[in-house]
N, CA, C and O of each residue as an XYZ file, in Angstrom:
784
protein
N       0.801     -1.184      0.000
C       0.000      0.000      0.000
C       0.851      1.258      0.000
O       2.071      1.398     -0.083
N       0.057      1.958      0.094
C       0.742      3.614      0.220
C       0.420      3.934      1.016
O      -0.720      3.989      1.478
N       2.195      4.490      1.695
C       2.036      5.399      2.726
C       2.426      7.011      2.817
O       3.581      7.390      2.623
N       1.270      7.977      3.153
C       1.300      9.127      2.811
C       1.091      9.986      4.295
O       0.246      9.885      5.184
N       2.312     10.897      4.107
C       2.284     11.674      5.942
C       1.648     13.105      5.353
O       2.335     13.741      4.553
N       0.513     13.540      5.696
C       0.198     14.793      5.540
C       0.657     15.877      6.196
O       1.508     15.816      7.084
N       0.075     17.000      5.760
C       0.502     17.890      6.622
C      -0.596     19.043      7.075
O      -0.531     20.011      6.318
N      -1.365     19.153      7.882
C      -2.473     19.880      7.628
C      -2.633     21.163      7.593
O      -3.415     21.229      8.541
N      -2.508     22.281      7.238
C      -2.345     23.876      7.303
C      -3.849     24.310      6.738
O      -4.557     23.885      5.825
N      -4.019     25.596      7.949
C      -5.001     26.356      7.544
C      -4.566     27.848      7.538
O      -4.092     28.733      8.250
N      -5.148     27.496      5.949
C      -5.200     29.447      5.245
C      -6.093     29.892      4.262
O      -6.613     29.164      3.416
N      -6.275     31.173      4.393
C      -6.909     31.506      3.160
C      -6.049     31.645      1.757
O      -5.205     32.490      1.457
N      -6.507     30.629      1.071
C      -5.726     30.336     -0.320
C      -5.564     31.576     -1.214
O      -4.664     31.801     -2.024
N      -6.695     32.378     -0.874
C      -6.895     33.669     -1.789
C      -5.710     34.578     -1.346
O      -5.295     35.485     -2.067
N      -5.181     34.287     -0.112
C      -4.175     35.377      0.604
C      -2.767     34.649     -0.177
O      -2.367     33.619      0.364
N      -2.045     35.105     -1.345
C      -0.922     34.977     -1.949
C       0.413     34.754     -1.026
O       0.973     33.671     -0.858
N       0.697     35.670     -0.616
C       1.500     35.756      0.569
C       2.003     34.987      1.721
O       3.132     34.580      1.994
N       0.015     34.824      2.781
C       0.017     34.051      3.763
C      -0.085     32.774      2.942
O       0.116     31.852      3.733
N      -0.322     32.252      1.621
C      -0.285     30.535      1.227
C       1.200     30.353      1.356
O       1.678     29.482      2.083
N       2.140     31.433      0.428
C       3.625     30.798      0.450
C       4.708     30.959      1.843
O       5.838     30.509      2.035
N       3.807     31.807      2.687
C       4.640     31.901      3.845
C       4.262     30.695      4.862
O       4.787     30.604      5.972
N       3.424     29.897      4.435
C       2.923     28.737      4.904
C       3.154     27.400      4.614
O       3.310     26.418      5.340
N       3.143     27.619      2.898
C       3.611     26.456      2.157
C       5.535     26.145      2.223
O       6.199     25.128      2.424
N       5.833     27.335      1.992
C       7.770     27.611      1.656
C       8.216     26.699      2.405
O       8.816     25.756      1.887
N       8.024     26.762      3.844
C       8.423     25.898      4.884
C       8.585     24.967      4.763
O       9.630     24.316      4.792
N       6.805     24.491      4.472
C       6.483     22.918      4.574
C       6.682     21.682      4.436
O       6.315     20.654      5.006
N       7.767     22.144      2.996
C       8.268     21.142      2.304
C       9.164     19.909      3.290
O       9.473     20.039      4.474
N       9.447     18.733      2.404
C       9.652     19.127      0.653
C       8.740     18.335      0.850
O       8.315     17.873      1.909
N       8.258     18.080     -0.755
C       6.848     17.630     -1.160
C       6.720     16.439     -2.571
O       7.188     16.730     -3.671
N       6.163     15.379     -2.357
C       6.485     14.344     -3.349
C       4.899     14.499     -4.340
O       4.630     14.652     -5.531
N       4.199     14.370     -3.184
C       2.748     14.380     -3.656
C       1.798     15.701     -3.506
O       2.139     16.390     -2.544
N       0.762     16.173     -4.188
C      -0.305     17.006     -3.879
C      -1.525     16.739     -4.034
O      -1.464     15.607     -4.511
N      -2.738     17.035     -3.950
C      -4.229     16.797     -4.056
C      -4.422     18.167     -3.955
O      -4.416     18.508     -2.772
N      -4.623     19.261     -4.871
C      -6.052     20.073     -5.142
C      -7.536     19.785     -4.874
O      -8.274     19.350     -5.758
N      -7.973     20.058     -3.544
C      -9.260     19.547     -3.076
C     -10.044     20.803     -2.951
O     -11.268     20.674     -2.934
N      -9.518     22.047     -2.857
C     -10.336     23.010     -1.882
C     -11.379     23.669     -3.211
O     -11.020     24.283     -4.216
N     -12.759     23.278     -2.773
C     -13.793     24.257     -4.048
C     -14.873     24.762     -3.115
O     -15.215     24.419     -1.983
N     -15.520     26.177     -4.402
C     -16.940     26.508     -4.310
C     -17.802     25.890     -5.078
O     -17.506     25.271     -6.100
N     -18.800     26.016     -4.665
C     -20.380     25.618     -5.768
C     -21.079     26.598     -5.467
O     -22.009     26.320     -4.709
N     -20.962     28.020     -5.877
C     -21.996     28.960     -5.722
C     -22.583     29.322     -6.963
O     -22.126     29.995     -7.887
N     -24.017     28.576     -6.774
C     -24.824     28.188     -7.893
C     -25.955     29.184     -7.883
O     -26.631     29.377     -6.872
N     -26.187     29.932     -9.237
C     -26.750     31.125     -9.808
C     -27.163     30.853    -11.228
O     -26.357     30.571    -12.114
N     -28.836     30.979    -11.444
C     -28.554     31.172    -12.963
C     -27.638     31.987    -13.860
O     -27.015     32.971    -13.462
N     -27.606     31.585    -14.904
C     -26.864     32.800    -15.610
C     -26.701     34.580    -15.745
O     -26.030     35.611    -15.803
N     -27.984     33.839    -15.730
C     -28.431     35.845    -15.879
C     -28.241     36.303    -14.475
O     -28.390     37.508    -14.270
N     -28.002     35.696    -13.697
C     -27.882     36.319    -11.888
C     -26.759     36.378    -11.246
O     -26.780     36.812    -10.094
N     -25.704     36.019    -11.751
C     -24.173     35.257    -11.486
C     -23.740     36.254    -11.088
O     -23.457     37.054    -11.979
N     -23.462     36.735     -9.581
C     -22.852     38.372     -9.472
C     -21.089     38.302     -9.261
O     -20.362     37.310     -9.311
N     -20.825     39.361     -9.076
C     -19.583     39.329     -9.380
C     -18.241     38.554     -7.920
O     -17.106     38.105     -7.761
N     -19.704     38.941     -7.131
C     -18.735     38.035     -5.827
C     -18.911     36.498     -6.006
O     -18.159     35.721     -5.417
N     -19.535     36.228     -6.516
C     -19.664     34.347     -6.681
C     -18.812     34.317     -7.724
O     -18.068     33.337     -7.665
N     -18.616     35.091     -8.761
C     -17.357     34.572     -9.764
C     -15.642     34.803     -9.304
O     -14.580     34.258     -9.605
N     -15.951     35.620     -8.657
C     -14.340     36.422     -7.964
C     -14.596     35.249     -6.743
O     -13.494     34.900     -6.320
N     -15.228     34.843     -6.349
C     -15.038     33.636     -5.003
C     -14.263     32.586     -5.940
O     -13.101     32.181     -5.911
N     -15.669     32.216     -7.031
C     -14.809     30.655     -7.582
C     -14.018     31.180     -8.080
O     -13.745     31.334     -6.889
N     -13.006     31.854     -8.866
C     -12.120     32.143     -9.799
C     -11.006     32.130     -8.581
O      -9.909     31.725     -8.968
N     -11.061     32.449     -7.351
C      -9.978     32.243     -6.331
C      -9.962     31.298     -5.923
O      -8.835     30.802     -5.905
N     -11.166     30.373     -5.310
C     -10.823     28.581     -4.841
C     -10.733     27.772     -6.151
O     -10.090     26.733     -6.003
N     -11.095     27.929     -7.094
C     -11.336     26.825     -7.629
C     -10.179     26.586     -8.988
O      -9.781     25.587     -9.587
N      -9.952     27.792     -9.076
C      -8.446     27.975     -9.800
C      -7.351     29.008     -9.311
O      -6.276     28.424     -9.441
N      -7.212     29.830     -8.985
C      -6.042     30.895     -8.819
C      -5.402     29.763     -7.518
O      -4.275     29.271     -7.469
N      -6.301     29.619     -6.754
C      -5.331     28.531     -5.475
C      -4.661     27.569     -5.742
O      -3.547     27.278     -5.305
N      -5.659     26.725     -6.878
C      -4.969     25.264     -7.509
C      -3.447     26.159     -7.995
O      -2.374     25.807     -7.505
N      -3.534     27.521     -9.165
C      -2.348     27.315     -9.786
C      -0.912     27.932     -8.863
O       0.250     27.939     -9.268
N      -1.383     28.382     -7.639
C      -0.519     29.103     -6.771
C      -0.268     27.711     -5.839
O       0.946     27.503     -5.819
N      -0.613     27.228     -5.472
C      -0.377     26.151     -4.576
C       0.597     25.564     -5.234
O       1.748     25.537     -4.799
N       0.145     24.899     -6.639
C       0.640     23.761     -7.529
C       2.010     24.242     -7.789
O       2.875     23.375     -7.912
N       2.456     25.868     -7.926
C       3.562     26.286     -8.395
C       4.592     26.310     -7.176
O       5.759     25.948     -7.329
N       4.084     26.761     -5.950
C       4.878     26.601     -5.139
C       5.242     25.432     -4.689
O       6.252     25.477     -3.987
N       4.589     23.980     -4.906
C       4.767     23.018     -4.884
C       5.613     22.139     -5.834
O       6.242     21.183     -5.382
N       5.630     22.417     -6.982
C       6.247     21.968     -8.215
C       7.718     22.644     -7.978
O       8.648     21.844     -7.879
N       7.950     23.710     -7.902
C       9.349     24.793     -7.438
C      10.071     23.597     -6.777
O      11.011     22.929     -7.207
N       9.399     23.505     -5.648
C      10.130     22.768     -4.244
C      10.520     21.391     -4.662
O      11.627     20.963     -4.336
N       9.344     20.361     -5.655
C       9.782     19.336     -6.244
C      10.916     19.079     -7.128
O      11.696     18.135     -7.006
N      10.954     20.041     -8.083
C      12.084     20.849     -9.171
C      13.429     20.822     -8.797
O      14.397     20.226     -9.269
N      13.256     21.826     -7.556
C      14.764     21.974     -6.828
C      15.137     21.011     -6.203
O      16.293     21.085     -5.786
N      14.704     20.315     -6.028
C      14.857     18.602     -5.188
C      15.423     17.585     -5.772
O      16.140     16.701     -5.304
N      14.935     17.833     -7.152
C      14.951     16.879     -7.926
C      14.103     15.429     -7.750
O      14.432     14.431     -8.391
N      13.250     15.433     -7.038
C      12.332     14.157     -6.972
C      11.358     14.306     -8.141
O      11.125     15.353     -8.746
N      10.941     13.368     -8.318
C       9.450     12.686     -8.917
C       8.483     12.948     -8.098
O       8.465     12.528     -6.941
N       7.640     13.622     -8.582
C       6.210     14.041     -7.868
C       4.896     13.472     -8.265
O       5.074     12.305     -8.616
N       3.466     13.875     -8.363
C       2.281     13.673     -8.709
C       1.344     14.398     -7.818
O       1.173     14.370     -6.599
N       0.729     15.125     -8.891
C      -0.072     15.829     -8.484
C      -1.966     15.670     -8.663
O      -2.276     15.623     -9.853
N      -2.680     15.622     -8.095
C      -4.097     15.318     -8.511
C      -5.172     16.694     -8.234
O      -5.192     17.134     -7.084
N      -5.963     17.293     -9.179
C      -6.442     18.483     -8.956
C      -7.897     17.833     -8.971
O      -8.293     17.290    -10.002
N      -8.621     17.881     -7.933
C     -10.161     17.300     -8.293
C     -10.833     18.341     -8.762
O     -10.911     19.458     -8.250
N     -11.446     17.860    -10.007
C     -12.336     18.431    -10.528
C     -13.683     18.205    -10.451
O     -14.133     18.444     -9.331
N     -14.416     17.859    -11.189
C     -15.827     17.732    -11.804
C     -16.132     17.192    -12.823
O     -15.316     17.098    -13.740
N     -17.806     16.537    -12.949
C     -17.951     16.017    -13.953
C     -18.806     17.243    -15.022
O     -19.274     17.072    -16.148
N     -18.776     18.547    -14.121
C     -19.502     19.671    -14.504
C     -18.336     20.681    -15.449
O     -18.614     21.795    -15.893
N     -16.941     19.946    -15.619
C     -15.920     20.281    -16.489
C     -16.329     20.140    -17.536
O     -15.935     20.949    -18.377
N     -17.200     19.171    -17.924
C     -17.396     18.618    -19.535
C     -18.856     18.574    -19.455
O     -19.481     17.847    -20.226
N     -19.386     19.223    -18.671
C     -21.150     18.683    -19.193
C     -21.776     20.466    -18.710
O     -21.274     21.077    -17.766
N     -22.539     20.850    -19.288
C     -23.584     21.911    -18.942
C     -24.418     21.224    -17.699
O     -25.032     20.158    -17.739
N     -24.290     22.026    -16.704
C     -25.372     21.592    -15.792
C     -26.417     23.438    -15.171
O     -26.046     24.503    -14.677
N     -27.353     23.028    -15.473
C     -28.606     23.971    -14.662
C     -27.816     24.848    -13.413
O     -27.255     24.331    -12.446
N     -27.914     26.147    -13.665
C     -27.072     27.265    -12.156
C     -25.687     26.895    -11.728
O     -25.030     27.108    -10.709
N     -25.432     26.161    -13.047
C     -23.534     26.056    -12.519
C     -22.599     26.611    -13.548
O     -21.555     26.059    -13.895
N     -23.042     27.710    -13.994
C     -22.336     28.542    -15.384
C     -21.064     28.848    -14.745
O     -20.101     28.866    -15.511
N     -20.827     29.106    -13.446
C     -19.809     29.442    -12.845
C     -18.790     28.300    -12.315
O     -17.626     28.050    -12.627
N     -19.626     27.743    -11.452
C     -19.113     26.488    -11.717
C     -18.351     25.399    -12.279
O     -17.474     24.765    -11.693
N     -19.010     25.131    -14.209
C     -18.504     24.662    -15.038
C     -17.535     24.928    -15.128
O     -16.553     24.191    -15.042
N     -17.596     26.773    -15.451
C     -15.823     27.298    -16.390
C     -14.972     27.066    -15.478
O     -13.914     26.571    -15.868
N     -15.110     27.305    -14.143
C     -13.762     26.964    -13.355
C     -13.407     25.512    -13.320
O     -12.293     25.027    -13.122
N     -14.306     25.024    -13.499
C     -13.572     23.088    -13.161
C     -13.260     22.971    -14.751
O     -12.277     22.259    -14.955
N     -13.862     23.500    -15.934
C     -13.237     23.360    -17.290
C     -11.640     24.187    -17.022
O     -10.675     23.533    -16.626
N     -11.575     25.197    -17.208
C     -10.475     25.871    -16.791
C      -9.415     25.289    -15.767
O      -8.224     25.555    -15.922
N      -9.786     24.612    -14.875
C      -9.097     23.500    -14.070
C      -8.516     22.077    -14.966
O      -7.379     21.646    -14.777
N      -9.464     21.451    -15.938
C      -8.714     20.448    -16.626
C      -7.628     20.704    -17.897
O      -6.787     20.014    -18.474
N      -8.139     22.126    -18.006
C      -7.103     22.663    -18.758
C      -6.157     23.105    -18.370
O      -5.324     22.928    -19.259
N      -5.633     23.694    -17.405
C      -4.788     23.506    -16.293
C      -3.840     22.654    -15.975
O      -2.613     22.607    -15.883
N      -4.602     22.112    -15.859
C      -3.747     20.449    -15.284
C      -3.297     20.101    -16.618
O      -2.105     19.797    -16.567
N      -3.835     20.013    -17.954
C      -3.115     19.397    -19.018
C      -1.623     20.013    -19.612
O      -0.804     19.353    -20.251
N      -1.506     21.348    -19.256
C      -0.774     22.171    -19.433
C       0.081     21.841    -18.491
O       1.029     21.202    -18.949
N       0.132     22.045    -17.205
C       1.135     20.942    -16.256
C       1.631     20.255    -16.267
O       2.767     20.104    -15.820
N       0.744     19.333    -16.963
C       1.287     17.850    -17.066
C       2.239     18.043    -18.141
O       3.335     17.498    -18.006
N       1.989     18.793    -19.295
C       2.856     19.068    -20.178
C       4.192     19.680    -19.713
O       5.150     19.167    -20.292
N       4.558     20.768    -18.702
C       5.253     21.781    -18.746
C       6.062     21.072    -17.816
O       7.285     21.115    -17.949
N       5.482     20.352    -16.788
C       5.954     19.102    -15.397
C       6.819     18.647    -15.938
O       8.017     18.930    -15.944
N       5.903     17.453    -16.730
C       6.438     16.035    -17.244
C       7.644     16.087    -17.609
O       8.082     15.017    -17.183
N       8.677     16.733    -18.229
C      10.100     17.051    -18.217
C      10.709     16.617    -16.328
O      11.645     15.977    -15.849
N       9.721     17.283    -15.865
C      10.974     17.139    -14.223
C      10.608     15.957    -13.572
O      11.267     15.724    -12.559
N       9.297     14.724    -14.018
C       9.529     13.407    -14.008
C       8.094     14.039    -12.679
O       7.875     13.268    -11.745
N       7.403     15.159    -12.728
C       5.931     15.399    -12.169
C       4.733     15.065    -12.958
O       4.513     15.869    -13.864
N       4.071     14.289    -12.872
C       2.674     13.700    -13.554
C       1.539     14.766    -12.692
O       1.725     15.327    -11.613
N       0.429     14.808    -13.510
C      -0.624     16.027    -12.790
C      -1.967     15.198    -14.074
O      -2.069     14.865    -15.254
N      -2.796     15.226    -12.701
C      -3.820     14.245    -13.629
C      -5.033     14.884    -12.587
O      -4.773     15.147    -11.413
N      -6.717     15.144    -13.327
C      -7.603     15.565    -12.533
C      -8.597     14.139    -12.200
O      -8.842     13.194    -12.951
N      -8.902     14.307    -11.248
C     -10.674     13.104    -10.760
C     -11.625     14.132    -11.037
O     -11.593     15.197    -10.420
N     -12.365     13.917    -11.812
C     -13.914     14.438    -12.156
C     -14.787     13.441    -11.653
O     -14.945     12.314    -12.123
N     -15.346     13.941    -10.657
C     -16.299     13.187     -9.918
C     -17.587     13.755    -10.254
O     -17.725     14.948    -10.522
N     -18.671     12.786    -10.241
C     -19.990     13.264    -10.444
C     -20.786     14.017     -9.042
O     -19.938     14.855     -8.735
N     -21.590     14.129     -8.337
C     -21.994     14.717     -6.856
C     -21.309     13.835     -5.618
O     -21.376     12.606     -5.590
N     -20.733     14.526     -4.736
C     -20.218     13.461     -3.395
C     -21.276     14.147     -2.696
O     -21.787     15.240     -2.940
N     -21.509     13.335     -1.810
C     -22.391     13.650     -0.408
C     -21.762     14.313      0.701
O     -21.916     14.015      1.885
N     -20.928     15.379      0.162
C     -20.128     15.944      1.220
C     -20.938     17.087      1.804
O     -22.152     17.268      1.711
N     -19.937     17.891      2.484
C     -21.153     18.923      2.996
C     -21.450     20.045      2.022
O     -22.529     20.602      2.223
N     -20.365     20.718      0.507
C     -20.709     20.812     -0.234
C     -22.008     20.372     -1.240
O     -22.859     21.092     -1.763
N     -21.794     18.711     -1.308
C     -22.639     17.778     -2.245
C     -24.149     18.360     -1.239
O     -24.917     19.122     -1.828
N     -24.365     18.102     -0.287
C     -25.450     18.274      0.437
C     -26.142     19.254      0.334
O     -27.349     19.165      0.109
N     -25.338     20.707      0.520
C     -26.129     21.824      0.445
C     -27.123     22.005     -1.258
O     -28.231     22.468     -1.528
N     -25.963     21.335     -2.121
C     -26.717     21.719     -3.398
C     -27.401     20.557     -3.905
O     -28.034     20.770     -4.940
N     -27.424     19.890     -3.645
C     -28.192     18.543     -3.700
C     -29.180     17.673     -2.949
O     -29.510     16.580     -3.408
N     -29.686     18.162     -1.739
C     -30.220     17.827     -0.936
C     -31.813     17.985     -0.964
O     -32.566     17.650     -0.050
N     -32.216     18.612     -2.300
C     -33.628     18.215     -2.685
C     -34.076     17.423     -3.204
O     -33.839     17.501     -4.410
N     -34.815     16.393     -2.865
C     -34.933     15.085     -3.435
C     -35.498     15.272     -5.007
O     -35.417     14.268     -5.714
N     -35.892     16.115     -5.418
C     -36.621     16.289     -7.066
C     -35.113     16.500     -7.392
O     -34.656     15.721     -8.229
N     -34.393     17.289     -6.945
C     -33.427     17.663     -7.808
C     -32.244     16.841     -8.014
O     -31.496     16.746     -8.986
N     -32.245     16.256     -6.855
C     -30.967     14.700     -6.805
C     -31.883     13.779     -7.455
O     -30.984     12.980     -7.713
N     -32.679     13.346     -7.827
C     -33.640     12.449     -8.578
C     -33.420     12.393     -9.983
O     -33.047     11.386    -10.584
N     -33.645     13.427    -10.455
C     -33.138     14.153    -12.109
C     -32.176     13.735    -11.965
O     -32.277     12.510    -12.030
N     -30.949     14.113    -11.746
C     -29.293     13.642    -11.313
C     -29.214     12.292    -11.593
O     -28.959     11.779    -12.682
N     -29.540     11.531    -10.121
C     -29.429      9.985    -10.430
C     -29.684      9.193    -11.680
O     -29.103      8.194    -12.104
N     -30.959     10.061    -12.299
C     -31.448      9.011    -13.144
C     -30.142      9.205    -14.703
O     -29.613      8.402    -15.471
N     -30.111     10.173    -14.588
C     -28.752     10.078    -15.461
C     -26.965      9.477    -15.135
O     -25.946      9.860    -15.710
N     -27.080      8.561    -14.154
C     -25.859      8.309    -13.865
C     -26.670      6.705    -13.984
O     -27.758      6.372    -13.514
N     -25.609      5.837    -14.855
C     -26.292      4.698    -15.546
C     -26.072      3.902    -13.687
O     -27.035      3.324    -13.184
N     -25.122      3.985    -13.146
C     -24.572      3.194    -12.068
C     -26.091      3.597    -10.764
O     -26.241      2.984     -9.708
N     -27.041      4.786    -11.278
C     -27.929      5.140    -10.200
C     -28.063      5.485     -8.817
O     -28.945      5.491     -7.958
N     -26.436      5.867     -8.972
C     -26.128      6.781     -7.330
C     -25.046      7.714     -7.283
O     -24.267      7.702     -8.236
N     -24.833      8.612     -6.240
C     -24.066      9.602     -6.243
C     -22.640      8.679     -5.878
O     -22.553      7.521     -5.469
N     -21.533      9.722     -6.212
C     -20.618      8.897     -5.663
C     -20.006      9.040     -4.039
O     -19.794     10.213     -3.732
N     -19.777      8.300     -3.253
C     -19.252      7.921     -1.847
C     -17.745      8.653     -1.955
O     -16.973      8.433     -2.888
N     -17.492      9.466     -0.956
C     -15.978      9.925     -0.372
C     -14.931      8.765     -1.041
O     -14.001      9.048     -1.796
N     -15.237      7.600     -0.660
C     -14.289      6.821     -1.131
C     -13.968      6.250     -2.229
O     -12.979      5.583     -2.533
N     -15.226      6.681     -3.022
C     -14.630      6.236     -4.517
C     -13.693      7.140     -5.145
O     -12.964      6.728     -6.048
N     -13.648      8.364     -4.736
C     -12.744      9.898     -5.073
C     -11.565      9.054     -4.389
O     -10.789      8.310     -4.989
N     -11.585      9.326     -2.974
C     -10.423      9.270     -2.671
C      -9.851      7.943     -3.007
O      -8.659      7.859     -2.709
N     -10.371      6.877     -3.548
C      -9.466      5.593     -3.981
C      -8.864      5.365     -5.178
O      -8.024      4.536     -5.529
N      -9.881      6.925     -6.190
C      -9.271      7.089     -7.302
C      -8.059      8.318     -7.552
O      -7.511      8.604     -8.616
N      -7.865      8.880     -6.306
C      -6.279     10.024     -6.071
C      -6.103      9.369     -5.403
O      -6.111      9.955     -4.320
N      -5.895      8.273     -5.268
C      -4.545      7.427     -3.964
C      -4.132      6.675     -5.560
O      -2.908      6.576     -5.650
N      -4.652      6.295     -6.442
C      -4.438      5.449     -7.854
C      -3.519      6.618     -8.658
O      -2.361      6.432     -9.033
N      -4.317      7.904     -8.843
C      -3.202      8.573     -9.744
C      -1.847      9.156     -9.105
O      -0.985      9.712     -9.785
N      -1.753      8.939     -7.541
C      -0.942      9.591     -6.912
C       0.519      8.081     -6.735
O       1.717      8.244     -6.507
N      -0.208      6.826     -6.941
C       0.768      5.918     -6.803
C       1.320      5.647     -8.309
O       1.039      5.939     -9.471
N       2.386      4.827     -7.483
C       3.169      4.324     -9.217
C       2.901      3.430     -9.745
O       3.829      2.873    -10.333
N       1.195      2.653     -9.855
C       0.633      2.394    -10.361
C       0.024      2.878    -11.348
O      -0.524      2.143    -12.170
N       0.012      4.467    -11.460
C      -0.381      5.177    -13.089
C       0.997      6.044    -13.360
O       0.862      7.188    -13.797
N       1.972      5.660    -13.177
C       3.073      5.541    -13.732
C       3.506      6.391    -15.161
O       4.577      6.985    -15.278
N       3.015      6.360    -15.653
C       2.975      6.414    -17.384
C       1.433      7.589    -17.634
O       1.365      8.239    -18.677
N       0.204      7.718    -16.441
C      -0.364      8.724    -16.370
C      -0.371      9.791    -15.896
O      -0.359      9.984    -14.681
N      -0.399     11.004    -17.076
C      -0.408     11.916    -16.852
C      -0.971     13.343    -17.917
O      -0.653     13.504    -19.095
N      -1.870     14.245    -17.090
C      -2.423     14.893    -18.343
C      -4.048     13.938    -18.593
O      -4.647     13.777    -19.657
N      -4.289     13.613    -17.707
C      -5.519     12.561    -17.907
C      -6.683     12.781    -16.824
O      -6.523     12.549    -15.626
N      -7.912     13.272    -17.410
C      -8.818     13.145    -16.257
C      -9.731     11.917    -16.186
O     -10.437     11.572    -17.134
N      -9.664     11.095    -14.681
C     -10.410     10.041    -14.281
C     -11.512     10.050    -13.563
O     -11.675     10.124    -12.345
N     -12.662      9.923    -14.923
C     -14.116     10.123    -14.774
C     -14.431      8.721    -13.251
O     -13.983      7.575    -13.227
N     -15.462      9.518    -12.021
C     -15.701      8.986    -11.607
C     -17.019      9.529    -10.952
O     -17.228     10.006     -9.836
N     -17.764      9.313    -11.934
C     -18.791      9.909    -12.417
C     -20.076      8.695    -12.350
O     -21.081      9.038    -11.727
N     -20.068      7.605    -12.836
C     -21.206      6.557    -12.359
C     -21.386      6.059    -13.613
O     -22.158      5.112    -13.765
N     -20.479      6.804    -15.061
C     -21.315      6.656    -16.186
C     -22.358      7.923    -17.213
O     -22.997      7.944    -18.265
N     -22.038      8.720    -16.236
C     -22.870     10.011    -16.067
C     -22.485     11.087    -17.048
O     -23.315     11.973    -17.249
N     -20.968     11.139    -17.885
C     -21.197     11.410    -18.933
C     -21.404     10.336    -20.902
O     -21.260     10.656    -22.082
N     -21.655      9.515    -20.413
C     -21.998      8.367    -21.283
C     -23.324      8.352    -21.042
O     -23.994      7.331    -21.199
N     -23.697      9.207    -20.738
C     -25.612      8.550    -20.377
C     -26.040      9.511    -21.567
O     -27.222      9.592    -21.901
């Protein structure tokens, strides 16, 4: 199995500064997971400018400030790294009040492919999980109406949301040297849900 020592730090990602005067330290660093998101869900026509300036700071400016100060530290080390940015299955599909939403987790797999490209020279792989809804406390707030998780399900051929642990068993997979040779690749774990 894999064994992985975390490290837990709390900051506001949006604060440039306080992330690298937090991160610089921390090192050094073999592995990463991009986990931290919004879902502040607005029709289109309503999308104000603080729900886009929120997601445009968690859901990408953090991934690419984190990832850089992390990649630096790998670089100068000279180790082999892997990085996993979770995304969405709302990267590749239109979904109802997630206009904001979408572009940042699209903008996120594009991201990561560019990484993986610019990495892959220093022997760093960067690969996203697009997961379909988790039941987290995120998944909950926006999903927790049964008409509206109903619609949902019935389009995921597998007929359920996905469990914490199917995410996290699929970034413990791209993070080991078991995907080896992956990189630049997002791993739908989704139910089926864009094949439906």
């Amino acid at each position: 199995g894999i064994h992985i020592n975390t490290i837990p730090l709390c900051l506001d990602l949006a604060d440039w500064e306080a992330t690298e005067a937090a991160l610089g330290p921390a090192g050094p660093f073999e592995l990463l997971v991009n986990n931290a998101a919004v879902a502040l869900l607005q029709p289109f026509l309503e999308v104000t400018r603080e729900a886009l300036d929120r997601s445009l700071d968690v859901n990408l400016r953090a991934v690419l400030h984190v990832s850089q100060i992390v990649a630096r530290q790998m670089i100068a080390q000279g180790v082999p790294g892997a990085i996993v940015n979770v995304s969405s299955q709302a990267s590749q599909r239109a979904l109802r009040d997630h206009a904001v939403y979408c572009c940042t987790k699209s903008a996120l797999d594009m991201l990561s492919k560019v990484m993986a490209m610019e990495l892959g020279p220093h022997k760093i792989r960067v690969n996203t999980v697009n997961p379909t809804v988790v039941m987290t406390d995120m998944g909950r707030i926006n999903w927790s109406d049964p008409q509206k998780s109903a619609a949902m399900i019935n389009r995921i051929p597998l007929g359920k949301f996905a469990e914490v642990d199917d995410v996290v068993n699929s970034i413990l997979f791209l993070l080991s040297d078991k995907s080896a040779m992956t990189t630049g690749s997002s791993l739908m774990v989704d139910g089926g849900f864009l094949v439906s």
